[in-house]
C-alpha positions in Angstrom: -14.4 -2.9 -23.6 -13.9 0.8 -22.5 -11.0 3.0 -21.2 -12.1 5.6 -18.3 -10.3 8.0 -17.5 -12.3 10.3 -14.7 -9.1 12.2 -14.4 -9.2 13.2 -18.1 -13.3 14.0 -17.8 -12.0 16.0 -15.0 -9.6 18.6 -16.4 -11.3 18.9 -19.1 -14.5 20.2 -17.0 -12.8 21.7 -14.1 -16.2 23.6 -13.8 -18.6 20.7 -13.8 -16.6 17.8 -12.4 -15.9 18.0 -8.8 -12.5 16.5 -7.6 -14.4 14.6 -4.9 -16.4 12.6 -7.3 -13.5 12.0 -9.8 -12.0 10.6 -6.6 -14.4 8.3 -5.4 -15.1 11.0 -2.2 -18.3 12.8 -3.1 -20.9 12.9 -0.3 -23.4 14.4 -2.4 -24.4 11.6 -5.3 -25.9 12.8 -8.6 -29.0 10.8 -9.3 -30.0 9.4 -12.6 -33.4 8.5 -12.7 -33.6 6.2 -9.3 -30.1 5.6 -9.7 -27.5 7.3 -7.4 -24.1 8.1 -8.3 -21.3 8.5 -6.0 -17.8 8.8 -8.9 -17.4 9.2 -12.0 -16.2 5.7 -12.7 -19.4 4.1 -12.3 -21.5 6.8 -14.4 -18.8 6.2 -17.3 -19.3 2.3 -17.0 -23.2 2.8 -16.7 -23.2 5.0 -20.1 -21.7 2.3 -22.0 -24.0 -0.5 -20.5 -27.5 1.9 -21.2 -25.4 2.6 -24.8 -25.4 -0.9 -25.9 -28.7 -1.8 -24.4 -30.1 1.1 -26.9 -27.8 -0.6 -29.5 -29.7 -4.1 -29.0 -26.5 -5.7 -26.7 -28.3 -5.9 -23.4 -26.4 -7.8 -20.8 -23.5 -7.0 -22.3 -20.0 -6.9 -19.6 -18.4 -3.8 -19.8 -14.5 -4.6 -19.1 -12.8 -1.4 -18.4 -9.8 -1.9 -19.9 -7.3 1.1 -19.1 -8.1 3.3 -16.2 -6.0 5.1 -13.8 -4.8 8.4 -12.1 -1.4 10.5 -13.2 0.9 10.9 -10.0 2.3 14.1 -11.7 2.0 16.9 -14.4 -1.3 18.5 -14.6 -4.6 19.6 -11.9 -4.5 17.2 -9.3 -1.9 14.6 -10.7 -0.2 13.7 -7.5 0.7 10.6 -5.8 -2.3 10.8 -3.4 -4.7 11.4 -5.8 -3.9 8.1 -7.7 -3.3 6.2 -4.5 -6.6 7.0 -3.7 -8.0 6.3 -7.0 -6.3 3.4 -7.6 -6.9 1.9 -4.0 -10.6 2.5 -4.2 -10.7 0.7 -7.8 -9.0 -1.9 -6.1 -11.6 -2.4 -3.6 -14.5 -2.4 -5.4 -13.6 -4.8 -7.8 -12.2 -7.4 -4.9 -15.3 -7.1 -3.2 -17.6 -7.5 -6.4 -19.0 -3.7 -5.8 -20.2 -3.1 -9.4 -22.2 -0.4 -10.4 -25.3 1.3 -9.4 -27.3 -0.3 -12.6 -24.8 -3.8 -12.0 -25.1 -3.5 -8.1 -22.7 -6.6 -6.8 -21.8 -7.5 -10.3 -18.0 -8.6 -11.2 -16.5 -6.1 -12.6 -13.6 -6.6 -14.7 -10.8 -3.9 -14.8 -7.2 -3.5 -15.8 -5.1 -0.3 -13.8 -2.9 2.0 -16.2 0.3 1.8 -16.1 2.2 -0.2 -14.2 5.6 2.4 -15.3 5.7 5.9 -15.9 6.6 6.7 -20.0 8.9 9.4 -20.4 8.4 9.1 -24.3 4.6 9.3 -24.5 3.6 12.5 -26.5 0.8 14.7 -25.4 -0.1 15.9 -22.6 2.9 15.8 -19.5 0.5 13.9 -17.2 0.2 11.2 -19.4 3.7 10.9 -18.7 2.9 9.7 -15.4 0.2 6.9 -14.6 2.7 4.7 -13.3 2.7 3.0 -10.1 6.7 2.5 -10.6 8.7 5.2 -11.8 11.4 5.3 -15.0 14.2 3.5 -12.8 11.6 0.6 -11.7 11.3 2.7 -8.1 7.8 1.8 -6.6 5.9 5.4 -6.4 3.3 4.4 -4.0 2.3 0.7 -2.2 -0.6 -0.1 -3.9 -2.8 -3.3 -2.4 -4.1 -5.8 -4.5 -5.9 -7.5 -2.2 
């Protein structure tokens, strides 16, 4: 079990992490080896899987269990961003996308938040993850299917 967070590996690396591959919307992969990656989601998954392998857990399932894109309060934290985040997380798990070393492998994942915290401490985008706001108002349509 893992939390990702590419929006977090993001601003922290503003210079090495491009938007576009946080996003799921790079057209230029980085390759590992022969494997290609097109977002940071899958290369965060993939690092755990080739971590437990070294740690003599092969086969292992990796079940992200908190990921997700802030709506407001920081680089990037908008409701577009996280729409399009969200949606594209959506997709490949309801299609059975998995990852470029689990190619077509169900992949189980759990969105953060489903509401916005106004009392969480750190950082003010961590405020805002929800996909409804403080009052219970929707802040964007999100699919699930």
């Amino acid at each position: 079990m893992v939390n990702v967070y590419p929006y977090i590996s993001y601003v922290n690396n503003l210079k090495h992490v491009e938007l576009d591959y946080a996003l799921f919307k790079t057209r230029s992969p980085m390759q590992d080896g022969v494997l290609e990656y097109r977002n940071l989601l899958d290369a965060s998954v993939d690092a755990l899987v080739y971590a437990m392998e070294r740690e003599g857990f092969p086969g292992i399932k990796a079940v992200v269990t908190e990921t997700g894109w802030p709506t407001a309060g920081g680089e990037a934290a908008s409701v577009e961003n996280a729409l399009t985040y969200n949606k594209e997380v959506v997709r490949r798990v309801v299609n059975d996308v998995g990852t470029p070393k689990r190619p077509k492998e169900e992949m189980e994942v759990y969105l953060f938040s489903l509401y916005d915290e106004n009392g969480k401490m750190g950082e003010d985008y961590e405020k805002h993850f929800g996909i409804f706001g403080l009052g219970g108002n929707k802040v964007y349509d999100l699919s699930f299917s």
